[in-house]
C-alpha positions in Angstrom: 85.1 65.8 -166.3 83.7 63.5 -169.2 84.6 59.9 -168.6 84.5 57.6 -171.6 85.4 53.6 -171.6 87.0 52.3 -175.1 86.4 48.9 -176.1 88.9 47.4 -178.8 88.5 44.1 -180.2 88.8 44.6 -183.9 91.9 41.7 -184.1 93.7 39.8 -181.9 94.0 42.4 -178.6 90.9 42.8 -176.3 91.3 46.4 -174.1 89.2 48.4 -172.5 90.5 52.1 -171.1 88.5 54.8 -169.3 89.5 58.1 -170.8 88.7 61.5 -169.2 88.5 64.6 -171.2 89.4 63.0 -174.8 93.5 63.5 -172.9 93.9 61.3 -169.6 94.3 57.5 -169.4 92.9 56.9 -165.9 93.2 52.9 -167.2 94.4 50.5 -170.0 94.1 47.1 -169.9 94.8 44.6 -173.3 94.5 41.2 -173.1 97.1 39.9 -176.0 96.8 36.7 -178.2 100.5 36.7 -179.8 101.3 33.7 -178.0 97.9 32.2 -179.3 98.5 32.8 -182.8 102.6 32.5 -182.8 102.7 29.0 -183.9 100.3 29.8 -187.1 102.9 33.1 -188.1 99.4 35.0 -188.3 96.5 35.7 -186.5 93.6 32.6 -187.1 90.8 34.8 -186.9 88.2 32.2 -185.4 90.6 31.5 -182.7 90.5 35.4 -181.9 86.9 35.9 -181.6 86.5 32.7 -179.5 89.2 34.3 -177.3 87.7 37.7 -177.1 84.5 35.9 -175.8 86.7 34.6 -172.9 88.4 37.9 -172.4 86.1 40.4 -172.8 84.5 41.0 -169.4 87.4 40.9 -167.4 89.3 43.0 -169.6 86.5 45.7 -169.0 86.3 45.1 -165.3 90.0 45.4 -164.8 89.8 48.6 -166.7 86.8 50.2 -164.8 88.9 48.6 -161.5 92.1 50.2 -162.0 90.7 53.5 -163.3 88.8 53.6 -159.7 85.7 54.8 -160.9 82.2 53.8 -160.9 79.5 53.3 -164.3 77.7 56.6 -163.1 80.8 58.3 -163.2 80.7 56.8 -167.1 79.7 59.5 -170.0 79.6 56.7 -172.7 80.7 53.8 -173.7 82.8 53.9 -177.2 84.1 50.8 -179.6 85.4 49.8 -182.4 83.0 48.9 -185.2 85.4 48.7 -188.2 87.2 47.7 -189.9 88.5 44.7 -188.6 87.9 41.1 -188.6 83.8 40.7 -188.6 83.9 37.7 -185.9 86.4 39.6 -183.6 84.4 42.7 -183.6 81.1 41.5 -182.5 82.8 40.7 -179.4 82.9 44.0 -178.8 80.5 45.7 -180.4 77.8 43.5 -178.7 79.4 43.6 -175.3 79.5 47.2 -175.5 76.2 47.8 -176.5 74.6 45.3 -173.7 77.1 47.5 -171.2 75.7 50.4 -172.4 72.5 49.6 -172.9 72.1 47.9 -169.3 73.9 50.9 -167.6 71.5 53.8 -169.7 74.8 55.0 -171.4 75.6 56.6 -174.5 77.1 54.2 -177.3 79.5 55.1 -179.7 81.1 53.7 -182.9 84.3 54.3 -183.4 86.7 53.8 -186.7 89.7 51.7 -185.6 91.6 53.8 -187.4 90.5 56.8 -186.2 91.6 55.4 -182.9 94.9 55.0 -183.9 95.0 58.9 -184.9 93.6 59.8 -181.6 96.5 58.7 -179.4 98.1 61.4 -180.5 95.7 63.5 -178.4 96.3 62.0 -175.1 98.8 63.7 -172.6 100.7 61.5 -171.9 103.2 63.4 -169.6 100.1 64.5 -167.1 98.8 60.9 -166.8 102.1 59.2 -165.7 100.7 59.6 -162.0 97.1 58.5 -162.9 99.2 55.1 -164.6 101.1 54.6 -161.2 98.1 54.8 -159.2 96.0 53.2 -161.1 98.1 49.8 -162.4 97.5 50.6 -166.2 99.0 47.7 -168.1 101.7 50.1 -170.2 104.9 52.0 -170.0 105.2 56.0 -170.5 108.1 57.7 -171.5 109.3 60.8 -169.1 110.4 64.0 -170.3 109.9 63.1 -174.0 108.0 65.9 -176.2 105.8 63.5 -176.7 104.6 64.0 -173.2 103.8 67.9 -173.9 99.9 68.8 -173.9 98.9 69.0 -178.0 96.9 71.6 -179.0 96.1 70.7 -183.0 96.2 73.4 -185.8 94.5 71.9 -188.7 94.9 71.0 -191.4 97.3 67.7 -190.6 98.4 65.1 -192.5 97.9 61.5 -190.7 100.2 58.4 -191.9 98.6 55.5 -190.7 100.6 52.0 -190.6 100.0 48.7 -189.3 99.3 45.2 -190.7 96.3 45.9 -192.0 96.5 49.5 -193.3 98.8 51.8 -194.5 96.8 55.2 -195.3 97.5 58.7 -196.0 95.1 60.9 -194.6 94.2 64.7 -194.7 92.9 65.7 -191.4 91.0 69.4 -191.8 89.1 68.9 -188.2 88.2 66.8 -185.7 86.3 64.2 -187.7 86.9 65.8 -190.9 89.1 63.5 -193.2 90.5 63.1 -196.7 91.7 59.7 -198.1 94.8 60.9 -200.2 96.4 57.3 -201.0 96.6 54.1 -199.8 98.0 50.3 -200.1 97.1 48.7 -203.5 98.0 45.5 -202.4 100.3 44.4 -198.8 99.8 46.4 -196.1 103.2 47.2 -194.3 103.2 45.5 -191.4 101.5 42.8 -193.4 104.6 42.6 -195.3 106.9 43.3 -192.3 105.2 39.5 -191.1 105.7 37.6 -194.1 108.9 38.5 -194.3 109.5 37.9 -191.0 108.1 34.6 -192.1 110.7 34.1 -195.0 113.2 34.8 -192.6 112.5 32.4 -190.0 112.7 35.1 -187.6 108.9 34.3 -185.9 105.4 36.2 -185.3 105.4 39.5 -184.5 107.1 40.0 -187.9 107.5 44.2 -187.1 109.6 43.8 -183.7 111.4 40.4 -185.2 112.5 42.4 -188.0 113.7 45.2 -185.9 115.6 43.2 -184.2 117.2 41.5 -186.8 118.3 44.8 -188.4 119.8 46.2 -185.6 122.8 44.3 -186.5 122.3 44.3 -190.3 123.4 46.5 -193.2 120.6 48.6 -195.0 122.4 48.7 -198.0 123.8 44.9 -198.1 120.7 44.5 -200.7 118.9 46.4 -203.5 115.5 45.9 -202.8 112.7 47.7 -205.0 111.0 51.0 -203.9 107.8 50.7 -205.7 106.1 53.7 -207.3 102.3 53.8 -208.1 100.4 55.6 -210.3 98.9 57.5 -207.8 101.3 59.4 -206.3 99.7 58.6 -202.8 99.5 55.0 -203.0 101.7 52.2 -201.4 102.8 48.6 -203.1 104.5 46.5 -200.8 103.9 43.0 -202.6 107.1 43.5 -205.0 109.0 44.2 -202.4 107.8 40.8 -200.6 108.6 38.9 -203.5 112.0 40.6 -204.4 113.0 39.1 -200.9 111.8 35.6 -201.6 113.5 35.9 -204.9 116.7 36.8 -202.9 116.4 34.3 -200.2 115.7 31.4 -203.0 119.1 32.2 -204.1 120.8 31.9 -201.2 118.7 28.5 -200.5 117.8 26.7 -203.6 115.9 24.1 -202.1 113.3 27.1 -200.4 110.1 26.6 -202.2 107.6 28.1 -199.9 106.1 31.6 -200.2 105.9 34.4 -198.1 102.3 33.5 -197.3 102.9 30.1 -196.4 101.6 29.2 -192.7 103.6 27.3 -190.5 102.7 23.8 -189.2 100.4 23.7 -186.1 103.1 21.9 -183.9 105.8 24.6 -184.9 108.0 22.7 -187.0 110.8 24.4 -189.0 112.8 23.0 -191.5 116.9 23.1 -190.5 118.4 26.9 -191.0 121.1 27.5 -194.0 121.1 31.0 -194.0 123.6 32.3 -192.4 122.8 34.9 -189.3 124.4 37.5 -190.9 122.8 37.5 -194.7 119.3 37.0 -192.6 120.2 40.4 -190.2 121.3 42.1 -193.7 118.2 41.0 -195.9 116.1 42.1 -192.9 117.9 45.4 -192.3 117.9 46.0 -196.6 113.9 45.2 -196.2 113.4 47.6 -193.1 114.6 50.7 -195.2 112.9 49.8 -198.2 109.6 49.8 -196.3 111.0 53.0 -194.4 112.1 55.0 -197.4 109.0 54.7 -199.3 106.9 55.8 -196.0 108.9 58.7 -195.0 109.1 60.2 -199.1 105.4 60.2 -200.2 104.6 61.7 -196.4 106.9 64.2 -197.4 105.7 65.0 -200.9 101.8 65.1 -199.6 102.8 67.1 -196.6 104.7 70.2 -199.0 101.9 69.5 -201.4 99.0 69.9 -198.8 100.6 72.9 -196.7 100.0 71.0 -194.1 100.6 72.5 -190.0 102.2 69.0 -188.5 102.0 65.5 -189.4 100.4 62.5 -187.1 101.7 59.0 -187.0 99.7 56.3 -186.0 99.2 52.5 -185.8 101.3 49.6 -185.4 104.5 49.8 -187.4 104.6 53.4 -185.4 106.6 51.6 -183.4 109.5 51.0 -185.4 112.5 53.4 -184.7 113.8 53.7 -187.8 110.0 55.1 -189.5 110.3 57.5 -186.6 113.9 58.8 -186.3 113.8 59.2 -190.4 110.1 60.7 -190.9 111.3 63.0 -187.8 114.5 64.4 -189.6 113.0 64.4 -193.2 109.9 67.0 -192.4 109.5 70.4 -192.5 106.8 70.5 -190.3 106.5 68.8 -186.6 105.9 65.6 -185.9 103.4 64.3 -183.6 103.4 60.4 -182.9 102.2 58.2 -179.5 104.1 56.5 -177.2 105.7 53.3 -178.6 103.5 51.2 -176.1 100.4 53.1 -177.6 101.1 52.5 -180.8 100.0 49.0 -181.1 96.3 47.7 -180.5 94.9 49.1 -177.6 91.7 51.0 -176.2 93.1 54.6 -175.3 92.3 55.8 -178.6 89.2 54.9 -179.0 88.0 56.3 -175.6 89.6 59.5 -176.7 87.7 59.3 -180.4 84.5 58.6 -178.4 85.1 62.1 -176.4 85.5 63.7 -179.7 82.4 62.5 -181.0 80.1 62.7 -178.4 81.1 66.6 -178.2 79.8 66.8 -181.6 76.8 64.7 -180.6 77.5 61.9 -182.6 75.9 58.8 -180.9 74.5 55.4 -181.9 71.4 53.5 -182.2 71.1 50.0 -180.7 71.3 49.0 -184.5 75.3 49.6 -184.0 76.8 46.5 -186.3 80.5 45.8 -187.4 81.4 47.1 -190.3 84.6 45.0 -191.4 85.7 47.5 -194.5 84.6 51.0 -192.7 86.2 53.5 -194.7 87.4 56.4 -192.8 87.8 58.8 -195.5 
């Protein structure tokens, strides 16, 4: 059995996990800052990395506790290098290269995206009694197919989303991938916050906006579906605007943008809109965002004769992206556990398994890398 501890700090979530095997979480433990950075309607990135400093250690030694294994039992130690925000991922960079260094380990650099792709490896249905026994910090669906062991056919298409990226991907192998398209300008979830924002509905903006739209009408507003030039590539900043443009109307007096921070004591100016226009605009935004997704996945899928799609990051967590990419493939769809979805270390212990099997290790010249490309 090959043992690897993850290490994530490339934002505003600190978690360690000990993977076994590149498929078992035998721990995962994330420290989260939402209730730091809620009153700023963003993530203040100096406030992260000082917060990472305080978190770090016991983050890992919760994770090497719960998984009830010792440092010799340890393979390597894998973390994210990129991208991410440079001060946040020093944290971890540096605490994992003293761990590993200090413990004669291997050390690994890991692509934060990449991470996010590698959740869908892990099996989750076989480690539900390893999570019991071991007081993992997350929830795991029973009986879903997304418990079922994956066995991956290449090649696969990987649709990455979450506030900072939204990324097509070709995946031809382990470690082998393509960059087919990518945002030109707002990242979704990016633009699921400052809407969010707009709407006065607070930080998260993706689960806010959820939320919102449960009781909302998709098609209460006409909201732009962007096309690029490249066929691959997202624009979500028209979109953002078309809904300030829409909320101005309904409130003339609203003169802020969607990238306007709140104040620091959490102040709001007195609601107009009424709950219902704010639950259809948010619900009209959702499936703009959603419809745009699910069709250029589509097209590069047919296009690329893909064997199965992979869904990854953040906004992976939004039920409408997944009921509607589900039902609009041909091929199968393979996406994590809502709880994995978000920020956490499970996925880079499993892309550390992966690339130490190919013998793909670091120096102790490992640095951050805030734009690492993947492909």
């Amino acid at each position: 059995m090959t043992l690897i501890l993850g290490i994530e700090t490339s934002c505003d979530e600190t978690a360690a996990a000990v993977i076994a095997d590149g498929r078992t979480i035998f721990s995962s433990v994330v420290a989260s800052q939402v209730e730091l950075h809620r009153q700023y309607g963003g993530v203040f990135p100096e406030m992260a990395s000082r917060q990472h400093v305080l978190s770090i250690i016991p983050v890992v030694r919760q994770a090497m506790a719960n998984a009830r294994v010792s440092w010799d039992d340890l393979a390597a130690i894998a973390v994210t290098h990129g991208p991410g925000l440079a001060g946040s991922l020093l944290v971890g960079v540096n605490a994992a290269k003293g761990l590993a260094y200090g413990r004669g380990l291997a050390l690994i650099g890991i692509n934060h995206i990449e991470a996010h792709i590698a959740t869908n490896w892990l099996q989750v249905g076989a480690v539900e009694e390893a999570v019991q026994r071991s007081g993992a910090q997350i929830q795991l669906p029973k009986g879903s197919q997304e418990a079922d062991r994956f066995e991956a056919s290449f090649p696969l298409l990987c649709l990455i989303v979450s506030g900072g990226h939204t990324d097509l991907i070709l995946m031809e192998d382990y470690g082998a991938y393509k960059g087919l398209g990518g945002t030109i300008d707002d990242a979704a979830g990016e633009a699921f916050d400052k809407v969010a924002r707009l709407l006065d509905l607070g930080y998260p903006g993706g689960p806010a906006i959820q939320r919102a739209a449960e009781r909302g009408s998709p098609h209460a507003f006409s909201f732009p579906r962007a096309r690029t030039d490249r066929s691959y590539d997202f624009s979500f900043s028209g979109l953002k605007t078309a809904v300030l443009r829409t909320v101005q109307r309904y409130e003339p007096d609203v003169q802020r943008s969607a990238d306007k921070v709140p104040q620091a004591d959490g102040s709001r100016r007195e609601r107009t809109l009424h709950p219902q226009v704010v639950a259809d605009m948010a619900a009209s935004f959702q499936a703009a965002v959603v419809d745009v997704l699910v069709e250029k996945t589509c097209q590069a899928a047919d296009e690329h004769g893909v064997v199965g799609v992979l869904l990854a990051g953040g906004v992976a967590a939004n039920q409408a992206l997944r009921e509607k990419l589900k039902a609009a493939l041909r091929v199968p769809l393979r996406m994590p556990p809502v709880a994995l979805a978000t920020d956490n270390a499970t996925g880079v212990g499993v892309a550390g398994y992966w690339a130490l099997r190919r013998g793909q290790v670091h120096g102790w010249d490992l640095d951050v890398v805030p734009r690492l490309q993947l492909a």
